[in-house]
Backbone as numpy.savetxt, mean C-alpha at the origin, in Angstrom:
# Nx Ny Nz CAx CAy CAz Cx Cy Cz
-8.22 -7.83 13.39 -7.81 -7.68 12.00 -6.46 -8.38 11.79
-6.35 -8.83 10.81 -5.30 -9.73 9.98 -4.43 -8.92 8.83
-3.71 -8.73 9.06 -2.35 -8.05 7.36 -1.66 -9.53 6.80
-1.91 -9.80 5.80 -0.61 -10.91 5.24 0.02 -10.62 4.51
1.02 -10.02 4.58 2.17 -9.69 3.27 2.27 -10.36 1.96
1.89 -9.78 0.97 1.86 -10.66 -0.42 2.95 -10.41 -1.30
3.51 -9.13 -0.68 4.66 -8.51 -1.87 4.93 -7.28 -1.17
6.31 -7.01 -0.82 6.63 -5.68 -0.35 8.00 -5.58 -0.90
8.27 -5.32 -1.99 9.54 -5.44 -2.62 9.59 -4.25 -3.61
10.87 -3.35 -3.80 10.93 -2.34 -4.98 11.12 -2.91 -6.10
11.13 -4.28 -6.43 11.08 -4.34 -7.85 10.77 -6.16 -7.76
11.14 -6.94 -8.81 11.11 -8.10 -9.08 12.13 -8.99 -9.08
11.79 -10.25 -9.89 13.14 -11.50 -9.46 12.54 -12.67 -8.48
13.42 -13.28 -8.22 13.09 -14.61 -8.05 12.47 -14.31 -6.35
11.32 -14.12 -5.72 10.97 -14.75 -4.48 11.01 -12.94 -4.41
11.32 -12.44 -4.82 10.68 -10.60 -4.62 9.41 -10.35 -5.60
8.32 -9.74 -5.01 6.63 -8.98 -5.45 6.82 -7.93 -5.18
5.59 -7.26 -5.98 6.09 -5.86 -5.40 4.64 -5.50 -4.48
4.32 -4.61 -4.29 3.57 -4.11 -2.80 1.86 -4.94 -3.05
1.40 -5.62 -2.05 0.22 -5.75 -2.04 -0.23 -6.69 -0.65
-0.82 -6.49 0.09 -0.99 -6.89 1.49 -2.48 -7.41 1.47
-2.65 -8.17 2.09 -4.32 -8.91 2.08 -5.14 -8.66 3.86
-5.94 -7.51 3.72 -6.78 -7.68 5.22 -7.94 -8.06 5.24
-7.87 -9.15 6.60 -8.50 -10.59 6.52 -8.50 -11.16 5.12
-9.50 -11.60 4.88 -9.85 -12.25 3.34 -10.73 -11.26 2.40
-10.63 -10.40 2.36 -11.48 -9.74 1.65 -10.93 -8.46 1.27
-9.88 -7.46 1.63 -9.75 -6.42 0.83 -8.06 -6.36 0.94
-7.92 -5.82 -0.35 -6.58 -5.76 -0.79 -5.98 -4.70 -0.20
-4.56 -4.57 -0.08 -4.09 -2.63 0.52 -2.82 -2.81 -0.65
-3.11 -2.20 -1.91 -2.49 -2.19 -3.09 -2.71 -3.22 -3.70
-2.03 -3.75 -5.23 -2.19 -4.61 -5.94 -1.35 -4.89 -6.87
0.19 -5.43 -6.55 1.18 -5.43 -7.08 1.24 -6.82 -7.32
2.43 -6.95 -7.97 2.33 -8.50 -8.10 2.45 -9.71 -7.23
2.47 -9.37 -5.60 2.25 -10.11 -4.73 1.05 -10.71 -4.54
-0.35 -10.63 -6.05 -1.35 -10.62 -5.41 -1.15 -12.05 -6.43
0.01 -12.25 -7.41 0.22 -13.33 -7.82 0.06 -14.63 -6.78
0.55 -14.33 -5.92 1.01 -15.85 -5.05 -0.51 -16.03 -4.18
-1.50 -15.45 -4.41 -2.97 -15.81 -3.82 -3.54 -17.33 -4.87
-4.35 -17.73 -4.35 -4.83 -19.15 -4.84 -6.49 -18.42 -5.84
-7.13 -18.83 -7.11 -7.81 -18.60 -7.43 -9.75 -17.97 -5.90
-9.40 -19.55 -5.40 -9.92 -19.57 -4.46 -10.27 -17.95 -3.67
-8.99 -17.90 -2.64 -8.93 -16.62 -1.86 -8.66 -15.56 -3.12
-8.39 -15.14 -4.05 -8.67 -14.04 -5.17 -10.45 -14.00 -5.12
-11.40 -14.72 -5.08 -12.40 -14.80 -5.75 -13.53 -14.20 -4.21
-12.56 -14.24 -3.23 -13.52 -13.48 -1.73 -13.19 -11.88 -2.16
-12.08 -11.50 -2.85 -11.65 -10.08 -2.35 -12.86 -9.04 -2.88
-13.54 -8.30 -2.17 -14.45 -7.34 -2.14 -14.27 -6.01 -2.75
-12.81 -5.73 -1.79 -12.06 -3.82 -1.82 -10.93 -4.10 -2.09
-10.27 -3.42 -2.82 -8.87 -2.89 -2.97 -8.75 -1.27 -3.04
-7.64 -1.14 -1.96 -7.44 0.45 -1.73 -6.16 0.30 -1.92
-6.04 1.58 -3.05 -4.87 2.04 -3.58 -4.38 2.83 -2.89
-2.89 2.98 -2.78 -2.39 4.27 -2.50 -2.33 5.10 -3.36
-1.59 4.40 -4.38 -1.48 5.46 -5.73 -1.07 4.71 -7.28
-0.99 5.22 -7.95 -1.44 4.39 -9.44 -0.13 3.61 -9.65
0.72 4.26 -9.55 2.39 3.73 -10.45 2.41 2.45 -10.27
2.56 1.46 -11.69 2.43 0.43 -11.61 2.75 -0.97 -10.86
3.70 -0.62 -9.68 4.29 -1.11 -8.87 3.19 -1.49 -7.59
2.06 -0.94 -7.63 1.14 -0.85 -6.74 -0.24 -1.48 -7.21
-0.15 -0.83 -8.73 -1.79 -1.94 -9.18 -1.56 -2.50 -10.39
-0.52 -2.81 -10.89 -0.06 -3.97 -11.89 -1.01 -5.27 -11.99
-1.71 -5.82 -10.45 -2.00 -7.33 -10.80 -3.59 -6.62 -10.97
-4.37 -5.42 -10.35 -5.46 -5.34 -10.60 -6.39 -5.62 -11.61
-5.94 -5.75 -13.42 -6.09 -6.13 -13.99 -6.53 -7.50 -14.27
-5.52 -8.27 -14.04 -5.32 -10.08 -14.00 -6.63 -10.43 -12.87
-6.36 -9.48 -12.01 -7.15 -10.03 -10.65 -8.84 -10.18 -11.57
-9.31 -8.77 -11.61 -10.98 -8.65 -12.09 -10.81 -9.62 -13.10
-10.03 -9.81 -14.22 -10.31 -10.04 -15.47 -10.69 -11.56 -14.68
-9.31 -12.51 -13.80 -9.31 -13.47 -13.48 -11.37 -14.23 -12.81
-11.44 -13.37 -11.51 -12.03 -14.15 -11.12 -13.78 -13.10 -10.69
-13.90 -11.66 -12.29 -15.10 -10.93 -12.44 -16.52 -12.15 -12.73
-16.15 -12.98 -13.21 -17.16 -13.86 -13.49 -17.55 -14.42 -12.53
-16.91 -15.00 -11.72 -17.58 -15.88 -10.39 -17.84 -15.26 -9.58
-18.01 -14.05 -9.58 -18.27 -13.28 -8.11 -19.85 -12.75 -8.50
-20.57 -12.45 -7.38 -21.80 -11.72 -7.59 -22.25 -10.54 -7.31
-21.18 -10.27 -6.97 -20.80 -8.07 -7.12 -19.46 -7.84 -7.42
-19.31 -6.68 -7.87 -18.35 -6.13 -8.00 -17.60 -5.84 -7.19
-16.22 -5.76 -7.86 -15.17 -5.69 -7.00 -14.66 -3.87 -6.39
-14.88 -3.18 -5.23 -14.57 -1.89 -5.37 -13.28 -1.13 -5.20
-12.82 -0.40 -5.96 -11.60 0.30 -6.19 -11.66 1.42 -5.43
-10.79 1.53 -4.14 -11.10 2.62 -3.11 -9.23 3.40 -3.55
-9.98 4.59 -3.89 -8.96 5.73 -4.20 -9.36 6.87 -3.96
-8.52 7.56 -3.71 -8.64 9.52 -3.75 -9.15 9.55 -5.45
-9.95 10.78 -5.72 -10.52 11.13 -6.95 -8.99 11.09 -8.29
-8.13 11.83 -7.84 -6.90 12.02 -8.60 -6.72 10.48 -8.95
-6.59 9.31 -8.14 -5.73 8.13 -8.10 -6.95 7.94 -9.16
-8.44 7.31 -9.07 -9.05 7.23 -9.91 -9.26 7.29 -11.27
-8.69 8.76 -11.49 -8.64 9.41 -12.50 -7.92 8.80 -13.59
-6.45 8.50 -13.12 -5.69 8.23 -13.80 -5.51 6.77 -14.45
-6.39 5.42 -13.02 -6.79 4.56 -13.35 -7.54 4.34 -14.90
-9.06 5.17 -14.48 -9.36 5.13 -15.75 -9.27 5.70 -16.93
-8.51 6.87 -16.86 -7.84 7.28 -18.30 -6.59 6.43 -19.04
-5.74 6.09 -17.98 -4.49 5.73 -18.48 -4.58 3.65 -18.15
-5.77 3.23 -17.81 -5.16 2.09 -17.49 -6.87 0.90 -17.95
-7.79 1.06 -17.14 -8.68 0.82 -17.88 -9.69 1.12 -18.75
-8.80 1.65 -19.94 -9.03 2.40 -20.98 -9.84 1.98 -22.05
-9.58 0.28 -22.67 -10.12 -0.33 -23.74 -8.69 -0.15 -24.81
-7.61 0.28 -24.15 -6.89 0.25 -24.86 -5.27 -0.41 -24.81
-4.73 -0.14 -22.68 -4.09 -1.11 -22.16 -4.66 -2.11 -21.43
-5.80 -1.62 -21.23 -7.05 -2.93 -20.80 -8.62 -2.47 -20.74
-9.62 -3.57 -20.77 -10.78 -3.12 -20.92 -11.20 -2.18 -20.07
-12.20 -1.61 -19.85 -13.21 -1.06 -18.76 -14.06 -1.49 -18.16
-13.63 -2.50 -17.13 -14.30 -3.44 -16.53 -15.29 -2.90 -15.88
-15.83 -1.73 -15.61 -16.79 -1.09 -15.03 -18.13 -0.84 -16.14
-17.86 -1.30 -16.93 -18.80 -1.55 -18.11 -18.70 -2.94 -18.78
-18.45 -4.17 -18.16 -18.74 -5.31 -18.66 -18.74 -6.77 -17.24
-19.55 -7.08 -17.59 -20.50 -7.85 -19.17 -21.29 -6.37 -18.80
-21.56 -5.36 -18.53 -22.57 -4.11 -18.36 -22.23 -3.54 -17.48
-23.64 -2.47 -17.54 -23.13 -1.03 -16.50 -23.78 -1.46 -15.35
-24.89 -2.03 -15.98 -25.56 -2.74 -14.58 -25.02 -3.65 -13.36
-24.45 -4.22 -13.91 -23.72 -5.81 -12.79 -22.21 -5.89 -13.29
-21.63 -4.54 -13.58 -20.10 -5.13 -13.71 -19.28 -5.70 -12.73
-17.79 -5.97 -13.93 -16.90 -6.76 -12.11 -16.27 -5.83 -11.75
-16.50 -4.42 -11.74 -15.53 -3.45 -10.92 -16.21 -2.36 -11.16
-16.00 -1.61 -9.47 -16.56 0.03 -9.39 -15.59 0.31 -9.15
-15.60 1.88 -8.92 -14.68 2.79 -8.39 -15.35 3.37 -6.93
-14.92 3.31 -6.05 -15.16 4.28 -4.46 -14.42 5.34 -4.14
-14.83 6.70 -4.47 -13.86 7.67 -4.08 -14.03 7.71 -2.21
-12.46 8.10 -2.35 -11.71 8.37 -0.84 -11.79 9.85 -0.87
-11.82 9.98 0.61 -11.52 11.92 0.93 -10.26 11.84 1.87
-9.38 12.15 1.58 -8.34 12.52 2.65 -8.73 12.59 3.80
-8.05 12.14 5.12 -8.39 12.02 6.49 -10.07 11.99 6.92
-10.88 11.08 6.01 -12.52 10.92 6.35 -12.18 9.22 6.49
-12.82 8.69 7.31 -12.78 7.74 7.94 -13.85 6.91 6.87
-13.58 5.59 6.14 -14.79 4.27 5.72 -14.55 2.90 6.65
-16.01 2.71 7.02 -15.41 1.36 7.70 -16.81 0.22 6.63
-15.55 -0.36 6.62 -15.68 -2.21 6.15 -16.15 -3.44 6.97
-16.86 -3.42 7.13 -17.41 -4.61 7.99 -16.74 -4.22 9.36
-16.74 -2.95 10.23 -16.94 -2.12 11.57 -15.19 -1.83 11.42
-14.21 -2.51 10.75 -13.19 -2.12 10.33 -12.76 -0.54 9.85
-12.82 0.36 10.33 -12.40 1.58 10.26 -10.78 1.94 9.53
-10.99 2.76 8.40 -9.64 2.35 7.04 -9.73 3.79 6.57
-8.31 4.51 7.03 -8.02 6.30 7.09 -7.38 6.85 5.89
-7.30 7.65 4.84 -6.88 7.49 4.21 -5.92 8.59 5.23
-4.62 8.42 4.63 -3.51 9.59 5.19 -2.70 9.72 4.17
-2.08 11.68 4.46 -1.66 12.57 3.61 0.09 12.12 3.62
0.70 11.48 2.17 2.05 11.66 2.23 2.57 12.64 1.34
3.65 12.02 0.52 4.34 13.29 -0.57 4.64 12.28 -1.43
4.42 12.44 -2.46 5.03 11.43 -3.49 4.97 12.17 -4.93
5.23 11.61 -6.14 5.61 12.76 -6.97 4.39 12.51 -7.92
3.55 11.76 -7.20 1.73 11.65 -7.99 1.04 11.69 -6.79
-0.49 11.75 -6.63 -1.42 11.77 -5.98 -1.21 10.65 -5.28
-1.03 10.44 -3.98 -1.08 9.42 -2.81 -1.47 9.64 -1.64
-2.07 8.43 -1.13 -1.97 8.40 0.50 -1.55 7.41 1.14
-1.19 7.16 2.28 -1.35 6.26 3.04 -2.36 5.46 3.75
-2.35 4.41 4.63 -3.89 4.12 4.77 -3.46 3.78 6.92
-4.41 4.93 7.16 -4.70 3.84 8.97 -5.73 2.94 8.87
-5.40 1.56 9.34 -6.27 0.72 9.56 -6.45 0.38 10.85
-7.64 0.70 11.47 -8.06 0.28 12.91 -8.97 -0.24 13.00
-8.78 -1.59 14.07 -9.64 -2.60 14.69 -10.16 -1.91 15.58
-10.10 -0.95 16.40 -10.61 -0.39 17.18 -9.62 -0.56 18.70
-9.19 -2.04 18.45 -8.34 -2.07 19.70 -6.45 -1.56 19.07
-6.53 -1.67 18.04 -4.99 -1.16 17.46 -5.26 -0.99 16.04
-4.31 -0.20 16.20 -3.92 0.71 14.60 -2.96 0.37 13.91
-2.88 -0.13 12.42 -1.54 -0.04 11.59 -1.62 0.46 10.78
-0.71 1.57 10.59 -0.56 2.40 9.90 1.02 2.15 8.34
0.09 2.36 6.92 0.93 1.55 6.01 1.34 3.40 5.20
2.23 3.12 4.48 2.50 4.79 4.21 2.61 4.93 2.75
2.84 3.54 2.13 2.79 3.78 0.89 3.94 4.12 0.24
4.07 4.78 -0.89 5.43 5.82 -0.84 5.44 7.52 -0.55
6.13 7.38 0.06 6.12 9.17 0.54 8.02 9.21 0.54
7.99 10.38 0.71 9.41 11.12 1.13 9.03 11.89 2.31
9.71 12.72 2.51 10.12 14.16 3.52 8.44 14.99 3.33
7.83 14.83 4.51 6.82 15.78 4.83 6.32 15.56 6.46
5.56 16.72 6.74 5.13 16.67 7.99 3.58 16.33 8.06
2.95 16.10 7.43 1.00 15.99 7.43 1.27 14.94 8.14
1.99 13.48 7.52 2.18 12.17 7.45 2.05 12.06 9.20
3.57 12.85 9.45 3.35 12.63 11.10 2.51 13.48 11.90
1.97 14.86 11.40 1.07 15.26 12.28 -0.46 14.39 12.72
-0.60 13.42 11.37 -1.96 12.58 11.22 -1.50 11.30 12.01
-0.06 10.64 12.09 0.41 9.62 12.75 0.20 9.40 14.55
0.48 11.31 14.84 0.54 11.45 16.14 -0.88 11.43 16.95
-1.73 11.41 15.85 -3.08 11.64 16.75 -3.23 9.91 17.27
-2.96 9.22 16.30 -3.55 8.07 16.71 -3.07 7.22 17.77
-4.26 7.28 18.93 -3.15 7.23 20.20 -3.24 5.22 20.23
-3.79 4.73 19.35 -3.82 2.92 19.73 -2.86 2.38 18.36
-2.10 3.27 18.19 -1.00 2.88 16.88 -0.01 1.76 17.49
-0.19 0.33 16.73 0.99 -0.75 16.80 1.83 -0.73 15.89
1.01 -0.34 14.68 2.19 -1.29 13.61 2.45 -0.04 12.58
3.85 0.35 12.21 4.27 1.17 11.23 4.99 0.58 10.11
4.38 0.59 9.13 4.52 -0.15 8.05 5.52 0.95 6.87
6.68 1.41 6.64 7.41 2.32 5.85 8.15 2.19 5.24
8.57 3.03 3.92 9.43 2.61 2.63 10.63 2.96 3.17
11.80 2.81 2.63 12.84 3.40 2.29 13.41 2.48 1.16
13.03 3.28 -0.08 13.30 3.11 -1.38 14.70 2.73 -1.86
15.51 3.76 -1.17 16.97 3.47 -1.63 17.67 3.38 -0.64
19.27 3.30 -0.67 20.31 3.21 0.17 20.69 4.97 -0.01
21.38 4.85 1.13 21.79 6.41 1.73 22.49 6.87 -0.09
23.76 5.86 -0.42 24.19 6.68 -1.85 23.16 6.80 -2.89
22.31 6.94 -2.97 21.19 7.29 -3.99 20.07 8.14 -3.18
20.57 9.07 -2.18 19.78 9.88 -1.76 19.24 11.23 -2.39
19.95 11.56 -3.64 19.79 12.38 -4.23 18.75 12.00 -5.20
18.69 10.73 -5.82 17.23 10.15 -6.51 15.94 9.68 -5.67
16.88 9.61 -4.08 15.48 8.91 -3.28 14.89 10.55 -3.10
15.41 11.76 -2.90 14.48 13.10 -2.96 14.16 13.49 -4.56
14.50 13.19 -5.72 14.00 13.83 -6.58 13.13 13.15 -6.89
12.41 11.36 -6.52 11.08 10.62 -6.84 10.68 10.81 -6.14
11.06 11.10 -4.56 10.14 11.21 -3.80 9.85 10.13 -2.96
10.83 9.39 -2.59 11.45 8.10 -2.10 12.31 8.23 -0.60
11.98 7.95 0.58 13.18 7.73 1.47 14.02 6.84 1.36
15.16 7.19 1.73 15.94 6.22 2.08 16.79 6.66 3.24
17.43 5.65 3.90 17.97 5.84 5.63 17.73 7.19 6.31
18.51 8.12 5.93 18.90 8.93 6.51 17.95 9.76 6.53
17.07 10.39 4.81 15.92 10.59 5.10 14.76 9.90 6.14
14.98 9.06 6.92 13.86 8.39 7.44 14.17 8.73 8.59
15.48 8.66 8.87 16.37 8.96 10.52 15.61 10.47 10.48
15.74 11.53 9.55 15.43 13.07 10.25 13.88 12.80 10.04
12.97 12.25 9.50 11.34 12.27 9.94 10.98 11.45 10.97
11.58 10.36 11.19 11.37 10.16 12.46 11.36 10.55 13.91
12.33 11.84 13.22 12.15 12.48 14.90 11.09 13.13 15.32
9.91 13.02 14.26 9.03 14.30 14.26 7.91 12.75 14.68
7.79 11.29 15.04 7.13 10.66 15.53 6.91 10.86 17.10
5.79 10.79 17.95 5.62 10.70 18.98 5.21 9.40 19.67
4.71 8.96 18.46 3.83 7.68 19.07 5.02 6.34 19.30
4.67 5.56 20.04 5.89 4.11 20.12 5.03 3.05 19.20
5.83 2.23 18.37 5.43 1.37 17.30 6.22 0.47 16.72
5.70 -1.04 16.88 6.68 -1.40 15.73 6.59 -1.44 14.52
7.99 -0.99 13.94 8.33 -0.51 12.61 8.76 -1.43 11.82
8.13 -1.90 10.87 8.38 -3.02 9.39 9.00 -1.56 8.28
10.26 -1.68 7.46 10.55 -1.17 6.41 10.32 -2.17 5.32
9.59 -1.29 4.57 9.19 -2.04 2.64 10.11 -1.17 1.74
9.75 -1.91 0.76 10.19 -1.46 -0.70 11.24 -1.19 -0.79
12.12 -2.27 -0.50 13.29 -2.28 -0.67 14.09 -2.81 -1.79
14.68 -2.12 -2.60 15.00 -3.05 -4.08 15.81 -4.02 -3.96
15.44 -4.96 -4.68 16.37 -6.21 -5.13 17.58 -5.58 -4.90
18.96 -6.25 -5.02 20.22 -6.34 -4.96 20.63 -5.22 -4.00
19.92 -4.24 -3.40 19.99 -3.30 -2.48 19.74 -3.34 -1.08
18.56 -4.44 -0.79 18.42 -4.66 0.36 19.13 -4.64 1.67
19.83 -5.96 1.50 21.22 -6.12 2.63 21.37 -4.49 2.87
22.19 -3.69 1.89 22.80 -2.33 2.52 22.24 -1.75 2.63
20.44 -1.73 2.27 19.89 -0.68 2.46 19.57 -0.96 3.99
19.03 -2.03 4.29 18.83 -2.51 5.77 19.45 -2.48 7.06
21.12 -2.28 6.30 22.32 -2.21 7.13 22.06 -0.65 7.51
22.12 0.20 6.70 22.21 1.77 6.71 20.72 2.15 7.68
20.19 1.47 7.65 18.63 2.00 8.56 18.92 1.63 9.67
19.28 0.47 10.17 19.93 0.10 11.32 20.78 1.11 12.14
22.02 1.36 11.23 22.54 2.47 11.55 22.54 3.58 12.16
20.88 4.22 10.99 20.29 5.66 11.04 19.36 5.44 12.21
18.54 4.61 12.49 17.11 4.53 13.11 17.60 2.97 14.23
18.39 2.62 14.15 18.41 1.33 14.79 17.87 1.05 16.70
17.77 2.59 17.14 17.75 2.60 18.71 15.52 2.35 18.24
14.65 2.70 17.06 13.57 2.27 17.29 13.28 0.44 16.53
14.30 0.25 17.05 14.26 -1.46 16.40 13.82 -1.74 15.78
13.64 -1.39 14.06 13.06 -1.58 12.59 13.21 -3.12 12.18
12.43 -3.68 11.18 12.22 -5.27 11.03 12.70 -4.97 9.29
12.79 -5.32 8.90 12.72 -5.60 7.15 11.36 -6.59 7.42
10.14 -5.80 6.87 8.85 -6.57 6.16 9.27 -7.62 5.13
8.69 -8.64 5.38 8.82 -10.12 4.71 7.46 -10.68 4.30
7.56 -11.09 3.03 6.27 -11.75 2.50 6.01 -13.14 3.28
4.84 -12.76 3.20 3.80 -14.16 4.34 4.02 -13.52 5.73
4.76 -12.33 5.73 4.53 -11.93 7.47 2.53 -11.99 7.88
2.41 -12.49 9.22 1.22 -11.88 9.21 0.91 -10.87 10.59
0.49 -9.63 10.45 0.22 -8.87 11.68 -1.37 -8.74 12.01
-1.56 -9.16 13.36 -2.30 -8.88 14.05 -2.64 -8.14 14.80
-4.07 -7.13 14.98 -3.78 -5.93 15.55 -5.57 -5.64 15.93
């Protein structure tokens, strides 16, 4: 299995996307505006997109994407979410009112988009690709996702804060390589990174102690003009498990 970073950024600006990762050529892991910098071409293979969770930072391009390239494809495109994430999709987003209901056009019969409900910690595999959903905390319905090749695991977290499911579900997986994790803000905005529901450093330094498994660790979602110090301060907090700042076009293999 293949990850290519399309966008792992807390917000926008010149050469920052925000969250959306491409495995192999065919299914999305979010859909932020990193899914901008894909070529019509590779847009027009993608099969699945699995959400973590709705807030627009995550499925902003989903829209552009179906609307873009629903016609040339000869199935639909499927939207893999927990029932809640779903929900809110189609009440609040493909409505007919901030955008169509692509699950009803050109019909009900052959549209360019379904929905696939997820069950918390039940295993779907994708072409023998095995894809977990996992339990975080966030201040809407989310998960994280394990993705295993069978020979290694990367595990992406989405946004979460301060909880223990995250790592009790982390520790089982004994072929875990790659830890893919937010820290939203810098240590001085720790009081907004717990009331959204956001880590930042220090929060990440006390859940990490509750990891067992060894992994290398990519940090996302890091905001514009914050980065540098937020990166500096993780270093700091967590620096003895040698953390990377995630970079668009990274690609991991696993």
């Amino acid at each position: 299995m293949k990850l290519r970073v399309l966008g792992c950024s807390g917000g926008i600006g010149s050469g920052a996307q925000t969250t959306a990762m491409l495995l192999d050529d065919d299914v999305l892991i979010d859909a932020g505006t990193g899914v901008g910098n894909l070529t019509i071409e590779e847009m027009v293979k993608i099969d699945h997109i699995l959400v973590t969770h709705a807030h627009l930072d995550h499925v902003a391009f989903i829209p552009f994407l179906v609307d873009t390239v629903g016609s040339m494809r000869a199935r639909p495109i499927t939207i893999h979410a927990i029932p809640a994430t779903l929900e809110i999709l189609q009440k609040h987003l493909f409505n007919w009112y901030l955008w169509p209901d692509f699950t009803k056009i050109p019909d009900v019969v052959t549209p360019y988009m379904r929905y696939g409900a997820l069950v918390l910690d039940q295993t779907i595999c994708l072409k023998q690709r095995k894809i977990t959903p996992l339990p975080v905390n966030h201040t809407i319905p989310a998960v994280g996702y394990q993705l295993d090749s069978g020979q290694a695991s990367l595990v992406f977290t989405g946004d979460t804060t301060t909880n223990d499911a995250l790592w009790m579900a982390v520790n089982k997986i004994e072929n875990l390589k790659y830890l893919i994790i937010e820290s939203a803000f810098c240590n001085q905005k720790r009081d907004i990174a717990q009331r959204s529901r956001h880590y930042c450093p220090s929060l990440l330094a006390e859940d990490l102690k509750k990891l067992e498994r060894t992994a290398e660790i990519f940090i996302t979602h890091l905001k514009p003009g914050e980065a540098e110090i937020t990166m500096q301060q993780v270093n700091e907090c967590i620096g003895n498990y040698r953390p990377r700042q995630l970079e668009n076009n990274l690609l991991l293999e696993f």
